[in-house]
N, CA and C of each residue as an Amber inpcrd file, in Angstrom:
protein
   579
 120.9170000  71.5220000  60.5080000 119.5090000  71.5810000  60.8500000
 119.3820000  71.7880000  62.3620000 118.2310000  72.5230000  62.3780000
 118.3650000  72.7740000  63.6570000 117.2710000  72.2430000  64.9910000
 117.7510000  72.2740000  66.0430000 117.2440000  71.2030000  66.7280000
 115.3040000  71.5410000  66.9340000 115.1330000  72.4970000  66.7980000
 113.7550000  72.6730000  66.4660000 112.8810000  72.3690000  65.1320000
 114.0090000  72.4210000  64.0100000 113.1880000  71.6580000  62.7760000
 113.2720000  70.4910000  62.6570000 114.2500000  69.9730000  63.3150000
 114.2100000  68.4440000  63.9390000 112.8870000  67.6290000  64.4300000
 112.2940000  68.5240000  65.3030000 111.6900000  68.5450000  66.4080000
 110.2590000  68.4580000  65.6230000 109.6140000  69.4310000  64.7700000
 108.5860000  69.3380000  64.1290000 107.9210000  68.0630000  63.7230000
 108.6540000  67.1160000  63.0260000 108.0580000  65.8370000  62.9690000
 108.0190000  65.2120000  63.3980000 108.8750000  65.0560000  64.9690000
 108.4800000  64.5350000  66.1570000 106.9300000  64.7220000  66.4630000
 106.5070000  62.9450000  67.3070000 105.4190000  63.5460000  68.3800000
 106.2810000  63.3900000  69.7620000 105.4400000  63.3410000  71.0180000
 105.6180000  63.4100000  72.1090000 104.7640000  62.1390000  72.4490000
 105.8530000  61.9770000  73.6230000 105.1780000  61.0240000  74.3860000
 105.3340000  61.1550000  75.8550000 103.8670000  60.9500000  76.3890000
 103.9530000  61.4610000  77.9080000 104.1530000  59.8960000  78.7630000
 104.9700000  59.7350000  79.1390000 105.3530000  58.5510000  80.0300000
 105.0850000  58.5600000  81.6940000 104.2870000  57.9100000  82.0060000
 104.5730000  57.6270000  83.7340000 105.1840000  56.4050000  84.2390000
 106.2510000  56.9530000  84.9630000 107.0800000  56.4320000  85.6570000
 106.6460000  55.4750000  87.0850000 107.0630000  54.3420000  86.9940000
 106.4830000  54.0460000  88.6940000 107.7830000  53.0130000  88.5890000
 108.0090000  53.5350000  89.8800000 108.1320000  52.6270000  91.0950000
 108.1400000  51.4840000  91.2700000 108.5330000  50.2080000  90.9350000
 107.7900000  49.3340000  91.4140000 107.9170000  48.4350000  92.9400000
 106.7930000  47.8440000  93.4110000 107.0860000  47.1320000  94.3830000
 106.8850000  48.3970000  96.0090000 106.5260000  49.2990000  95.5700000
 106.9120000  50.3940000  96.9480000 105.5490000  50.9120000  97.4240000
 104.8560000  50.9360000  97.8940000 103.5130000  51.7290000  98.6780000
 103.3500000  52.2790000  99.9620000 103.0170000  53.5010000  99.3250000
 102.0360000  54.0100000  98.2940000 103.3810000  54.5670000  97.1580000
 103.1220000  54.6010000  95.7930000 103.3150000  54.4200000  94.5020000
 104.4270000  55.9200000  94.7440000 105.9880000  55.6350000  94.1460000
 106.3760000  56.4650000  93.6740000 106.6440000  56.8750000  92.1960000
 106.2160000  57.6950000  91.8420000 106.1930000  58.1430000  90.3340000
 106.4970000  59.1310000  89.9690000 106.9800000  59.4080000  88.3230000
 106.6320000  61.0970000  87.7970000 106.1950000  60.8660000  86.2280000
 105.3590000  62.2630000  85.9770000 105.0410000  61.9230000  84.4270000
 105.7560000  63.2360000  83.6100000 106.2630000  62.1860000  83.3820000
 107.5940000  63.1700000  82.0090000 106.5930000  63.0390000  80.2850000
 106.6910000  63.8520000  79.5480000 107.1650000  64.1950000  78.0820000
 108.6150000  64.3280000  77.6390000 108.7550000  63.2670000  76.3120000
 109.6710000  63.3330000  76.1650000 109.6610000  63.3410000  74.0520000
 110.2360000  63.4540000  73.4950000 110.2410000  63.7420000  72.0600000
 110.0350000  62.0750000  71.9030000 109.3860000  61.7620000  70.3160000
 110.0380000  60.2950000  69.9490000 110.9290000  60.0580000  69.4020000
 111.5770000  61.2960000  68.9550000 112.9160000  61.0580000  67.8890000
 114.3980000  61.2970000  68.9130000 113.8860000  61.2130000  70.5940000
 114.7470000  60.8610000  71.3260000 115.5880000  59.4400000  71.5690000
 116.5240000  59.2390000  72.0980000 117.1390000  57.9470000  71.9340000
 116.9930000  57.0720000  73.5930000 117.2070000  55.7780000  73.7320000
 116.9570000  55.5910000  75.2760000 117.7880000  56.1090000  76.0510000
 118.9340000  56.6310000  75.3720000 120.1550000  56.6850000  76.9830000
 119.5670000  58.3980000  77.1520000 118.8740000  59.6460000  76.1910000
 118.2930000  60.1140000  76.5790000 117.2860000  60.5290000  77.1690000
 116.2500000  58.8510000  77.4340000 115.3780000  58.8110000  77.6720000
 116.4070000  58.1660000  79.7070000 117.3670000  57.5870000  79.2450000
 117.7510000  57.5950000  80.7510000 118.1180000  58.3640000  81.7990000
 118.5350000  59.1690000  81.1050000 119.1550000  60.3240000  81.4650000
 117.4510000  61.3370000  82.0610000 116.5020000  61.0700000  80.9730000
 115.2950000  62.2320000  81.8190000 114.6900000  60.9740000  82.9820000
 114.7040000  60.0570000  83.0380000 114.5740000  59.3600000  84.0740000
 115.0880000  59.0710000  85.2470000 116.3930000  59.6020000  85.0660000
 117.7400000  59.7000000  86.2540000 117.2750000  61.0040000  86.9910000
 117.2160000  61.8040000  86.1330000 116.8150000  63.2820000  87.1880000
 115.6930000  63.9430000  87.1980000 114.4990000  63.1810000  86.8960000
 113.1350000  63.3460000  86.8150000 112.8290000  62.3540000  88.3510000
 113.1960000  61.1020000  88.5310000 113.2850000  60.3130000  89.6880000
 113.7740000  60.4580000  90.7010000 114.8500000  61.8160000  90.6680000
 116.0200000  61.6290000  91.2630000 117.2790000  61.0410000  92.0430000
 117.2890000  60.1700000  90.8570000 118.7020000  59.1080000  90.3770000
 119.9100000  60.0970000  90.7230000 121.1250000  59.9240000  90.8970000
 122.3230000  60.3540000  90.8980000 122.8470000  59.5280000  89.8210000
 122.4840000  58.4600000  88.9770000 123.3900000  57.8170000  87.7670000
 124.7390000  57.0770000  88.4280000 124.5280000  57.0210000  89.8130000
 125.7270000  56.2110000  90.2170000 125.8760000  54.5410000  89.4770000
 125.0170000  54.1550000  88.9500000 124.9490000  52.4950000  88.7760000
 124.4800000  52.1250000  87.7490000 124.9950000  51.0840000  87.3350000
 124.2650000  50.3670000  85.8960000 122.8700000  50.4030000  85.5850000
 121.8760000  50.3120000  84.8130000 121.0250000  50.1960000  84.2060000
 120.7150000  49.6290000  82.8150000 119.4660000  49.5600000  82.5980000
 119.0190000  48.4500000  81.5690000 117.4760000  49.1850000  81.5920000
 116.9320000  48.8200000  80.0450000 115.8380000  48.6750000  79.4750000
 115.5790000  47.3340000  79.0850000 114.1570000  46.6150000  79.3940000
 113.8980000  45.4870000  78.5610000 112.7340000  45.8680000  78.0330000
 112.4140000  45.7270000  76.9950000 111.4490000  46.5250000  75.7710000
 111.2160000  44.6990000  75.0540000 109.8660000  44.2810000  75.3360000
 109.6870000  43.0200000  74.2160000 110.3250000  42.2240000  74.5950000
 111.1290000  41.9580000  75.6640000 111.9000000  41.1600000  75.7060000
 113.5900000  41.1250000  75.4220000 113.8400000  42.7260000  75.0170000
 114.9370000  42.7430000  74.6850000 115.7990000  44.0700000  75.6440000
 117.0810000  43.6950000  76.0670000 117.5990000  44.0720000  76.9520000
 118.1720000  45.2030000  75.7460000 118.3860000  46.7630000  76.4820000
 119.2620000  47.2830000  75.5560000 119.7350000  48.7170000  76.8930000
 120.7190000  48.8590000  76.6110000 121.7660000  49.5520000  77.6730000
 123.2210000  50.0810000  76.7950000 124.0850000  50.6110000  77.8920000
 125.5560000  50.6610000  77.2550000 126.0160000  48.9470000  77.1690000
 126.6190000  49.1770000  76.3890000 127.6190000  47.7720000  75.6000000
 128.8130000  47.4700000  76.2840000 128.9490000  46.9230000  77.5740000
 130.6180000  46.9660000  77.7390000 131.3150000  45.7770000  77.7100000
 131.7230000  45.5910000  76.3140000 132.6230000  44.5250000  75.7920000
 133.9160000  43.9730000  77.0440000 134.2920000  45.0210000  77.7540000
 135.6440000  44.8390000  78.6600000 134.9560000  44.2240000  79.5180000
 133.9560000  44.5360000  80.0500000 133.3850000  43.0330000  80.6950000
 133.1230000  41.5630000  80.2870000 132.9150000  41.3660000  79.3450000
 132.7190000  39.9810000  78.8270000 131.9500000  39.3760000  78.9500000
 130.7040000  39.4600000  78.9940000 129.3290000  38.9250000  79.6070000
 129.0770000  38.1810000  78.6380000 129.2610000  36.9930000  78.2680000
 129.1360000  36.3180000  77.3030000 127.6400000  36.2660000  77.0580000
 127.0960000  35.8020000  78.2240000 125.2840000  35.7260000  78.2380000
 124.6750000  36.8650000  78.3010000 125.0750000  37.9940000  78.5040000
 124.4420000  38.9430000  78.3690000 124.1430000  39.5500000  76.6940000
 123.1080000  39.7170000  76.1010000 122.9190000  40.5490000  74.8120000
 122.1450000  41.8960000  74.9340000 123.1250000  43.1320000  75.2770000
 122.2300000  44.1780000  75.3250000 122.8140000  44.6840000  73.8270000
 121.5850000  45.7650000  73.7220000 121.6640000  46.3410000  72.5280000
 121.9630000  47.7660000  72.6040000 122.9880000  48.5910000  71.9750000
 123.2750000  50.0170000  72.7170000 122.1890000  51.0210000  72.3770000
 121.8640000  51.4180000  73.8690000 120.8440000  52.4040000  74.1570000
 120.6720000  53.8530000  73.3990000 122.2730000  54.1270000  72.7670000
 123.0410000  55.2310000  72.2240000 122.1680000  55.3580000  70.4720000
 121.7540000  54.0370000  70.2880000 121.5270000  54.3820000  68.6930000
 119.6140000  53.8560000  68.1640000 119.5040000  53.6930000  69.3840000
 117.6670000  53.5020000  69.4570000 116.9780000  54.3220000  69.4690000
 115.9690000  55.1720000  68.8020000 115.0210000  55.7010000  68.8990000
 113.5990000  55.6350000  69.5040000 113.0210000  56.1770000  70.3950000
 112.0210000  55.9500000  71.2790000 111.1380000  55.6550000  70.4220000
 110.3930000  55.9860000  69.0270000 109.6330000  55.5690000  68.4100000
 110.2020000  54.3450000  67.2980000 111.6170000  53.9310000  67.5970000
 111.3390000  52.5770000  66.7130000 111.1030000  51.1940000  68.0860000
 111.0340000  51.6880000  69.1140000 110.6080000  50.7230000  70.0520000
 109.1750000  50.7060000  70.9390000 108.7730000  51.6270000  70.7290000
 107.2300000  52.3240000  71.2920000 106.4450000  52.0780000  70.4690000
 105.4320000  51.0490000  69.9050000 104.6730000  51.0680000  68.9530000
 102.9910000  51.8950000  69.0170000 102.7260000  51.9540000  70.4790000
 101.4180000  52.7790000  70.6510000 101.5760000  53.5870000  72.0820000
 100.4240000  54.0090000  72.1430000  99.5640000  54.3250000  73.9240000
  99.5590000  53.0060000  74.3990000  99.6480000  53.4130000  75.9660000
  99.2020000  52.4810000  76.7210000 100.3300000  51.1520000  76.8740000
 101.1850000  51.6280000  75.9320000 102.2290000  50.3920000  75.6620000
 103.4150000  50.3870000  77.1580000 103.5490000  49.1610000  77.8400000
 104.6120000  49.4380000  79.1330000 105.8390000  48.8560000  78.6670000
 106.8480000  49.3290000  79.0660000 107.8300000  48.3600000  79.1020000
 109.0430000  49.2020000  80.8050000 110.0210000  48.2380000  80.8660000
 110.6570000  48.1190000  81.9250000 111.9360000  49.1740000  82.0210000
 112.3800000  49.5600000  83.1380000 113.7300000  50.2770000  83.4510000
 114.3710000  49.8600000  84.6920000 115.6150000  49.0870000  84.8050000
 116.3290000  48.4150000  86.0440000 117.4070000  49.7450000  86.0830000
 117.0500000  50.3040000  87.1850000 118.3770000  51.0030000  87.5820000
 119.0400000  50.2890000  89.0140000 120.2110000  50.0880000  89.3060000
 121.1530000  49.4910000  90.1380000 121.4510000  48.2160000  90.2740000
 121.8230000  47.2430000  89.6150000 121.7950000  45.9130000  89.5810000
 121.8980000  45.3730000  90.9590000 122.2770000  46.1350000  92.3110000
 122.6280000  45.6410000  93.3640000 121.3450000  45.7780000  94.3940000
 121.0180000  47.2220000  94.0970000 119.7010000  47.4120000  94.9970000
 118.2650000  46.5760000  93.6360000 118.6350000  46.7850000  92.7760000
 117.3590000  46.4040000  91.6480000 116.2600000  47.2410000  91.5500000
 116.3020000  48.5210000  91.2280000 114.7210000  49.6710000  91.1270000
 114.6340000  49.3780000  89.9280000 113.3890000  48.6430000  90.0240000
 112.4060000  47.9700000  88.8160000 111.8180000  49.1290000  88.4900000
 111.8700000  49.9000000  87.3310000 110.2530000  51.2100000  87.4490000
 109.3310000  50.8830000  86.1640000 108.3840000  50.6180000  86.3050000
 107.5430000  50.2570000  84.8180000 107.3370000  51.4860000  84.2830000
 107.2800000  51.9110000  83.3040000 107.4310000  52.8650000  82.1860000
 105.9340000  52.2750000  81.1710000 104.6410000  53.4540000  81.2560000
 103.5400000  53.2820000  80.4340000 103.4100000  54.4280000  80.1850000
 103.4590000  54.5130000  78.2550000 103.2120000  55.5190000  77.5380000
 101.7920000  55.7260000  77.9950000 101.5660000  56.8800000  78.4740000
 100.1590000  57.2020000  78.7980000  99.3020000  57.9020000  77.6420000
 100.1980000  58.6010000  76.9350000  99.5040000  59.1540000  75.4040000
 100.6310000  59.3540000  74.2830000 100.1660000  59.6850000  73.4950000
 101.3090000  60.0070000  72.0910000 100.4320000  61.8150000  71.6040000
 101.2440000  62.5490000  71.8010000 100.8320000  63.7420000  71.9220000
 101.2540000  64.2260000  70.3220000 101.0580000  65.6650000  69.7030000
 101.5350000  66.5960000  68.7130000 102.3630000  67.2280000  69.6150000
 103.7360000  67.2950000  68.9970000 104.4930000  68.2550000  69.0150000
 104.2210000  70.0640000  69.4740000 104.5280000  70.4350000  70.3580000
 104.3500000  71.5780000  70.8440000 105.3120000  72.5850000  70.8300000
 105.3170000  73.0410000  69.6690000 107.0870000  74.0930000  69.7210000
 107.2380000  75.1870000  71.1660000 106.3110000  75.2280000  71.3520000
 106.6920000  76.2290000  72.8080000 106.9160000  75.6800000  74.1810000
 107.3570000  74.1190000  73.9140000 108.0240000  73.3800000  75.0180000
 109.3380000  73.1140000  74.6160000 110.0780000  73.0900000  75.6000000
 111.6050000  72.6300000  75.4900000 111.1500000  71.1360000  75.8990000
 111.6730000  70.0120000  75.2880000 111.7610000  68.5490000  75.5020000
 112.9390000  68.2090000  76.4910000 113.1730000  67.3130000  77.1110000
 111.9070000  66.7250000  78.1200000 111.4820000  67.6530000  78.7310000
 110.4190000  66.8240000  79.2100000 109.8880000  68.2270000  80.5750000
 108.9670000  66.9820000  81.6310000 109.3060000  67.5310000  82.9010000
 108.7760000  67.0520000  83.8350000 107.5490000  67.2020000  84.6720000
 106.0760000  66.7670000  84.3300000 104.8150000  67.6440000  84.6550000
 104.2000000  67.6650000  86.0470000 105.0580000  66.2900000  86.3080000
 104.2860000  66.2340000  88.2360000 104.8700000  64.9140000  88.1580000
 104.9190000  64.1060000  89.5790000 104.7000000  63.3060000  90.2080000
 104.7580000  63.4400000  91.4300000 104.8520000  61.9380000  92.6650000
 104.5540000  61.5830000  93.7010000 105.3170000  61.0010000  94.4720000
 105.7830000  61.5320000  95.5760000 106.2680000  61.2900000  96.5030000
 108.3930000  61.1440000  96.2200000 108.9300000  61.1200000  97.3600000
 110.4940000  61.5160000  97.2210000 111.0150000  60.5950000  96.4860000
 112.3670000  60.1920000  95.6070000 112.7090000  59.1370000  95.2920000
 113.5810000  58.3200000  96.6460000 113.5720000  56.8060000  96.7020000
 114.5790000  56.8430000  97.8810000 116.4470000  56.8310000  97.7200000
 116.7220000  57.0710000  98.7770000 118.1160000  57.1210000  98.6380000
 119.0700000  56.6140000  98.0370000 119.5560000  56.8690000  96.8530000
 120.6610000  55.8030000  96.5810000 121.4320000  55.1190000  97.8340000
 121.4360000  53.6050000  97.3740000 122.3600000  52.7050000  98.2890000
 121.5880000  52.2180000  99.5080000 120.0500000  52.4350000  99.6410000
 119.3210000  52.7110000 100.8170000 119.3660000  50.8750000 101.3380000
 119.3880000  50.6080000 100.0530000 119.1850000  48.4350000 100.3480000
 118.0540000  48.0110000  99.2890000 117.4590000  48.6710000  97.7840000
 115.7790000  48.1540000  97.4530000 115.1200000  48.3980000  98.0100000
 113.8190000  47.7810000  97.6340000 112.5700000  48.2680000  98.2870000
 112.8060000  47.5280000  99.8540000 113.3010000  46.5570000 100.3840000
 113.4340000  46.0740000 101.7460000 113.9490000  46.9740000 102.6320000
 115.1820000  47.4790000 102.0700000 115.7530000  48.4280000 102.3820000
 115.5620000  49.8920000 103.0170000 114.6690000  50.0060000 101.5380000
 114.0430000  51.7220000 101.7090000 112.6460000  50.9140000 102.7560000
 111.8770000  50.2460000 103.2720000 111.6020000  50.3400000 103.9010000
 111.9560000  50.3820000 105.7240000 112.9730000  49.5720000 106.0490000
 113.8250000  49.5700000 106.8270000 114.2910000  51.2760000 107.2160000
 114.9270000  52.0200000 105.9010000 115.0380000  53.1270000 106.2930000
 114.3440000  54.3950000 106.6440000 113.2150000  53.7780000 106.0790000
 111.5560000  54.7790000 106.4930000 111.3450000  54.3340000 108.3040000
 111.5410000  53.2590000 108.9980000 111.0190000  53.2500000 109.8680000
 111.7050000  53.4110000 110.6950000 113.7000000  53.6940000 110.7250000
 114.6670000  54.2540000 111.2760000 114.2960000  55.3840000 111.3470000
 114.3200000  56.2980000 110.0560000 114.4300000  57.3650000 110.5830000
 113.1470000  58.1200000 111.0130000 111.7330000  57.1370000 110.7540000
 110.5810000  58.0720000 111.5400000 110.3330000  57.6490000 112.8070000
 111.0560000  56.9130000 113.5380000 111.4500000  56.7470000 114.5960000
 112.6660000  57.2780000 115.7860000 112.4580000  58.1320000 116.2620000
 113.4920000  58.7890000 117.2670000 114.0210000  57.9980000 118.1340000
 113.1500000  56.4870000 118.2560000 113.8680000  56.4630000 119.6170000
 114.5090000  55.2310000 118.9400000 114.9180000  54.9180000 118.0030000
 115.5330000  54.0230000 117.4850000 117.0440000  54.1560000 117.4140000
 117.6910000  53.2600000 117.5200000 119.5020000  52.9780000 117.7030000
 119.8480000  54.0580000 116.7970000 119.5100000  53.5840000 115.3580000
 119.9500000  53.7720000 114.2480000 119.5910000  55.5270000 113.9010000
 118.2800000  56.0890000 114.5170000 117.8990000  56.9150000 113.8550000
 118.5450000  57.9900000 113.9750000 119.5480000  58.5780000 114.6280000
 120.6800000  59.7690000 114.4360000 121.8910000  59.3710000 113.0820000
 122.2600000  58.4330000 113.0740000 123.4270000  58.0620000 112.0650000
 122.6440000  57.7670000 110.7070000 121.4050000  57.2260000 110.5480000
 120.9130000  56.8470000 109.1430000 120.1680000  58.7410000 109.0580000
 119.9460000  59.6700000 109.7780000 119.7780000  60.8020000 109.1370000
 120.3240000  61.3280000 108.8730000 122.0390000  61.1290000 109.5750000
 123.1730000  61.8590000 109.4910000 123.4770000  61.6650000 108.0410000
 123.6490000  60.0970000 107.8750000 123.6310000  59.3240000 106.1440000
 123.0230000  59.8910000 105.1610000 121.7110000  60.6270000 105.0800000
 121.0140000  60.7880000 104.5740000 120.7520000  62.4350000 104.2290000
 121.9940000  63.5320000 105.3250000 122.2050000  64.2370000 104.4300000
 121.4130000  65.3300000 106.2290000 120.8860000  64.5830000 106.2640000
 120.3700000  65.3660000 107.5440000 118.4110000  65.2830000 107.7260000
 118.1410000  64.9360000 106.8520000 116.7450000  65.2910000 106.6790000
 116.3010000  64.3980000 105.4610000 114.6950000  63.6210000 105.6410000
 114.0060000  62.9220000 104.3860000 112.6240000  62.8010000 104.5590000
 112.0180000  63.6030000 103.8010000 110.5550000  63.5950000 103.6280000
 110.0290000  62.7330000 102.5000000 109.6620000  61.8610000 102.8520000
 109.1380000  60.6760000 101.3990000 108.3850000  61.1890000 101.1190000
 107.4650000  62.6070000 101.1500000 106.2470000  62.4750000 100.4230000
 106.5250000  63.6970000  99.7700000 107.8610000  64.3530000  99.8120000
 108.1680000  65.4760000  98.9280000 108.5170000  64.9980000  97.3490000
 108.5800000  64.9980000  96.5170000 108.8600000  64.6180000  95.5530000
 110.0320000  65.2890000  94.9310000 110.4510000  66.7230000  95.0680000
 111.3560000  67.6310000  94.9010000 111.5350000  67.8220000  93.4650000
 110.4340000  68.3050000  93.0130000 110.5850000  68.3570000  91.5760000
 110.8910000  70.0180000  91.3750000 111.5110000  70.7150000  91.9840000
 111.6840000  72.2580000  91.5540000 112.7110000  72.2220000  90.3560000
 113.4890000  71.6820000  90.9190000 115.0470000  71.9790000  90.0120000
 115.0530000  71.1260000  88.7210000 113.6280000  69.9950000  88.8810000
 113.5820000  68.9480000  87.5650000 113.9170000  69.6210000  86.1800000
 113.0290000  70.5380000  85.6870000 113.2380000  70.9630000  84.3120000
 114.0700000  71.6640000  84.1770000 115.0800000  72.4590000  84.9280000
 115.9210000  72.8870000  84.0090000 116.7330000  71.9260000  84.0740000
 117.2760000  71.4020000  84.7790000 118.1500000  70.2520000  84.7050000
 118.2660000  69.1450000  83.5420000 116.9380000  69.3330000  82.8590000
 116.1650000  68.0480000  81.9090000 116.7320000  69.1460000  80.6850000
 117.0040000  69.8030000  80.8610000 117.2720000  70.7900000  79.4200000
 118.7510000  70.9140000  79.1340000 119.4670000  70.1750000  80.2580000
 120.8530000  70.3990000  80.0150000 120.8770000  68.6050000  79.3220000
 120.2120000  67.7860000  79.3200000 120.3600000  66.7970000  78.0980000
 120.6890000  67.1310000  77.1410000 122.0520000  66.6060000  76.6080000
 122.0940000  66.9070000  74.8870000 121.0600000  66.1500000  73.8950000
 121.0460000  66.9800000  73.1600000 120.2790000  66.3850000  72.5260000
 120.6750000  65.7460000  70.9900000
């Protein structure tokens, strides 16, 4: 079967992404299928945000943690549930419904996740797709939101110690209010599906 007759009894769901804890608000609003799974739903959140996927992550949905499973760790107290075999609509029960996404356990990017609608299926979209959002994501490794602020006022500051080596860090150049969504969708299409 093929991944478009698949697709037919799917709906869509348009999700906005935020940020949390950061102002003014970084976000993006993705569509994504419901008969998608979460680690594909992580994956359009990794490069819809622009995540590099360097670091652990987690969903808590209801109260329930669900992620990769890694037994070789031994987390006795930890109970996640694998992200690999969940379906976005057996955990999404309406609109308007939020639940949570922790990417980096070290820095902690909290982003709240609210289904903003539950759409019909549109065969002349490729799933996911990325429709807009706001402002740059910050740097992996930057420090959290303490952090990424710290590094906003290094580097919009010239006459600061730091501000040649944290731009050097940073690749050479950082506009927080670019969002850099050009390269989002095709990138979102190389998800397997």
């Amino acid at each position: 079967m093929t991944a478009r007759k698949q697709s037919k009894s799917s709906t869509i769901y348009q999700l906005k992404i935020t940020l949390k804890d950061i102002r003014p608000p970084i976000w993006r609003r993705i569509q994504v299928r419901s008969d998608a799974t979460l680690a594909q739903l992580h994956w359009a959140i990794q490069i819809s945000m622009g995540w590099t996927n360097s670091h652990l992550h987690s969903f808590n949905i209801q109260d329930t943690e669900y992620g990769v499973p890694m037994p070789e760790f031994d987390f006795d107290d930890m109970e996640v549930r694998d992200e690999r075999t969940v379906k976005l609509s057996k955990v999404i029960p309406k609109e308007k419904f939020k639940f949570s996404y922790l990417y980096d356990f070290g820095d902690s990017w909290e982003h709240e996740i609210l289904v903003e609608k539950v759409l019909e299926f549109d065969p002349t979209f490729d799933y996911p797709n990325c429709i807009t959002g706001k402002r740059a994501c910050p740097p992996e490794d930057c420090g959290g939101v303490w952090g990424y602020r710290n590094f906003l006022e290094v580097i919009q500051d010239p006459d600061h110690p730091e501000h040649e080596e944290m731009l050097e860090w940073v690749g050479g150049f950082f506009d927080p209010e670019d969002p850099d969504l050009e390269d989002v969708n095709p990138r979102l299409k190389m998800i397997p599906k």
